[in-house]
N, C-alpha and C positions, 0 to 999 in steps of 0.2 A: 533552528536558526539558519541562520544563510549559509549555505557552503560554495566555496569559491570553484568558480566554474574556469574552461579551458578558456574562456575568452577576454585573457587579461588586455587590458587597454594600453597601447605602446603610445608611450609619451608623448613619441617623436610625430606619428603622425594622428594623435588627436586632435580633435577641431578646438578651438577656444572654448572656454568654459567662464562663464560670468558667474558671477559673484550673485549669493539669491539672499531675499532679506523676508519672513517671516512674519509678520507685524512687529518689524525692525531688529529678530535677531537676524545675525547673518551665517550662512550656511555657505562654505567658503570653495571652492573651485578641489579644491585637495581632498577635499571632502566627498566631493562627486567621485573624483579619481578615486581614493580607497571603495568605495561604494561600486565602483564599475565591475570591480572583481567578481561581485558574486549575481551579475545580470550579464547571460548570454545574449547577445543579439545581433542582428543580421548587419548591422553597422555603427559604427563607434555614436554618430547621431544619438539612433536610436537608444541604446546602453545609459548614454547621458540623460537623455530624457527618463528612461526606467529610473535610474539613480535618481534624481532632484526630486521623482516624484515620492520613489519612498523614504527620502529624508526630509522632503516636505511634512508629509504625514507624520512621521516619529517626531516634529518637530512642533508642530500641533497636539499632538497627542500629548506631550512631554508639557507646552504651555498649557495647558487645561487643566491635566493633572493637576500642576504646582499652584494655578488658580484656584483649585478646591482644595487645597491642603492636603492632597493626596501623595505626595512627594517626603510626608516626615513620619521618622520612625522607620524605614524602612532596615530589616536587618541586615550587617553590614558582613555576619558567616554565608549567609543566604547562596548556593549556588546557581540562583536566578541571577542575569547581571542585574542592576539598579534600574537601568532606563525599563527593562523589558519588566519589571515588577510592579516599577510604577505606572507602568501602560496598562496592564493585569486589573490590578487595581483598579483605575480608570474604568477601563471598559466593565468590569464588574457589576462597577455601579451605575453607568448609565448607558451600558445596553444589554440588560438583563437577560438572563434568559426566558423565554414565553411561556404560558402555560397553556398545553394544549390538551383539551378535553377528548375522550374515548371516542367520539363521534367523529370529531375530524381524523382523529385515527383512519377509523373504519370505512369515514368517506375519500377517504388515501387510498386505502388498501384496495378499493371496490373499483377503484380505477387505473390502479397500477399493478394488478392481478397477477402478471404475468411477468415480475419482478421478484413472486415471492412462490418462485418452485425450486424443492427442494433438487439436488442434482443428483443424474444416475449415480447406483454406488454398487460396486462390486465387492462382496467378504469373499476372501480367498488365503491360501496356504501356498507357496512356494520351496521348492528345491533348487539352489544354485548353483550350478556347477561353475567356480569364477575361471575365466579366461582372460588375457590379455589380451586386446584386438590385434597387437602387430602379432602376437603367437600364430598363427594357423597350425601349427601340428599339436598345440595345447587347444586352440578350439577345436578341431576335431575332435580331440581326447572326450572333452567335455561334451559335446554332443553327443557323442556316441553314450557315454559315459549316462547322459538323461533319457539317450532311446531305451537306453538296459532300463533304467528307474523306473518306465512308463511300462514298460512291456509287463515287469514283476507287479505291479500298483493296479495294471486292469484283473490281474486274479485276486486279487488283496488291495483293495484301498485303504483298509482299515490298517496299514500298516504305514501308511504316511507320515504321520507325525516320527514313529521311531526310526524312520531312513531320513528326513528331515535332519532330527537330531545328528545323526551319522554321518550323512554327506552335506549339508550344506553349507557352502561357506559364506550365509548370509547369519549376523546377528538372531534374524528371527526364527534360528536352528533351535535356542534355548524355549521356544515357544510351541515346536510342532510346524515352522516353517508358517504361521500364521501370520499376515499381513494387518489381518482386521478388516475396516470397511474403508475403500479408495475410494477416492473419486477423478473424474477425470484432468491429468496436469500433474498429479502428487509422485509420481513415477517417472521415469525415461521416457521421453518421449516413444522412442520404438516399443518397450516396452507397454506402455498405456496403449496404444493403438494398437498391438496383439490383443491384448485381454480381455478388451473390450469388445474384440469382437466372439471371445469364444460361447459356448454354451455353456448352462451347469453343469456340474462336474468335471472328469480328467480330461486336461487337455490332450490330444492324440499325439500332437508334434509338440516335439522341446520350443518356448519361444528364445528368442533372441533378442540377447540387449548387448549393450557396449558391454555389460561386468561377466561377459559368461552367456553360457546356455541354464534356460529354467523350468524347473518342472512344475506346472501349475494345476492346481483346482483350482475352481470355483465352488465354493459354496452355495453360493448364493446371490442372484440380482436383484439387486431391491431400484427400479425404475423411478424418473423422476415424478413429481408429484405435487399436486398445487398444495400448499400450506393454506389452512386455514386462517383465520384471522387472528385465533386466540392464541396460536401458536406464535404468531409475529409482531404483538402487536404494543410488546416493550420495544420490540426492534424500531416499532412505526413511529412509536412515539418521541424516542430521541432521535433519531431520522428528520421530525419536524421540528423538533429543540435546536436543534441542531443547525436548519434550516431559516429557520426564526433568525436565531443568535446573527448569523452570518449576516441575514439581509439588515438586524438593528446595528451593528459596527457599520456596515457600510453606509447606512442613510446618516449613521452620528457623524463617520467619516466627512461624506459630501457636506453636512450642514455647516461643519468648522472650515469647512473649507469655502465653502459662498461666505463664510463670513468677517474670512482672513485678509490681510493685507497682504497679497502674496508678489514680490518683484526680482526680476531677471530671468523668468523662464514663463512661458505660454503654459497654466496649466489649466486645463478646464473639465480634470474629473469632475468636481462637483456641480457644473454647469448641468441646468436640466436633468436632474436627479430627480 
């Protein structure tokens, strides 16, 4: 639902606000005002105009409904508010969702190729030595502290998970310092931009992040990769359901609206739809 934004509308120097009428409900200037709150806009104008339009809409929405007897029975524990149930409702029934066959899928997929690659991933183990960034004589500590870890680790790798356990002060101590598989974003930024760029295996130098110095492997790069079709192609299909649904609310939208009585504001969404 709407959450109200910084740009509450001052009273004092808002423009007039006219009284708007529905096919003769009316939709009252106060109404605009509560409604401003949760539309940012570059001028109170503008704001107003966003507001009438989306109480225009709920407002048609809400007469249509109660035109098909969509409005009775609704439950009154329901944590949906009423209006927004009865609108549910509404669009439910006359603007379906599509059905889209395997081929349009596939004839999607074959053209938007390049949408559907999996992304680089790195499996990796870590060692944290945490630091406070205003410390510097505890970051020292702790670098130095990850040079030791790397120096002992290129005679013994096979010992990482149990110095893991012992020195890290990250959660995934209890794991062998295991990460799993990352992808790029899921980290510190400074962090992710070290890691990425190292090779398989120990890294030579501690990396650096805001929580500390880290002692990293890599296990393993797994590079990004075009997905196949079959692997996507649930994804592809609600993708187009999805796409459907969207474009059938808004043609239902514009048609109630060419066909409203709508007075006191200029509104021409549904004009040339």
């Amino acid at each position: 639902m709407n959450t109200p934004s910084n740009n509450e509308p001052n009273e004092n120097t808002a423009p007039d606000i006219a009284e708007i009428k529905v096919n003769g409900s009316v939709i009252t200037p106060d109404q605009v005002v509560r409604e401003m709150q949760y539309h940012a806009a570059e001028s109170p104008e503008v704001a107003i105009q966003k507001s009438s339009e989306v109480l225009i809409i709920q407002e048609l929405l809400i007469q249509k409904a109660k035109e098909l007897g969509l409005d009775k029975d609704v439950p009154e524990d329901s944590e949906t508010p009423k209006q927004e149930a009865i609108i549910s409702r509404l669009i439910e029934q006359e603007a379906k969702k599509p059905l889209v066959m395997e081929d349009e899928c596939e004839k999607y997929y074959n053209e938007n190729k390049e949408h559907f690659i999996s992304k680089e991933m790195l499996e990796l183990k870590h060692i944290l030595l945490a630091a406070d960034p205003k410390d510097e004589a505890l970051r020292a500590e702790a670098k130095q502290k990850a040079e030791g870890l790397i120096a002992s680790l290129s005679d013994s790798i096979d010992e990482f998970e149990a110095l893991a356990k012992e020195h890290s002060d990250c959660p995934s101590n209890e794991t062998g310092g295991s990460l799993g598989q990352i992808t790029r974003g899921q980290t510190t930024p400074e962090f992710d931009e070290a890691v990425f760029e190292l090779e398989e295996g120990l890294a030579k130098d501690p990396v650096e992040s805001k929580f500390g110095y880290h002692v990293v492997f890599i296990n393993k790069r797994i590079p990004e990769k075009q997905l196949e079709f079959e692997q996507v192609k649930e994804d592809v299909a609600h993708m187009l359901i999805e796409f459907g649904q969207r474009k059938s609310i808004s043609l239902y939208i514009h048609k109630l609206i060419d066909e409203a009585e709508i007075e006191g504001v200029d509104f021409e969404v549904g004009k040339h739809a």
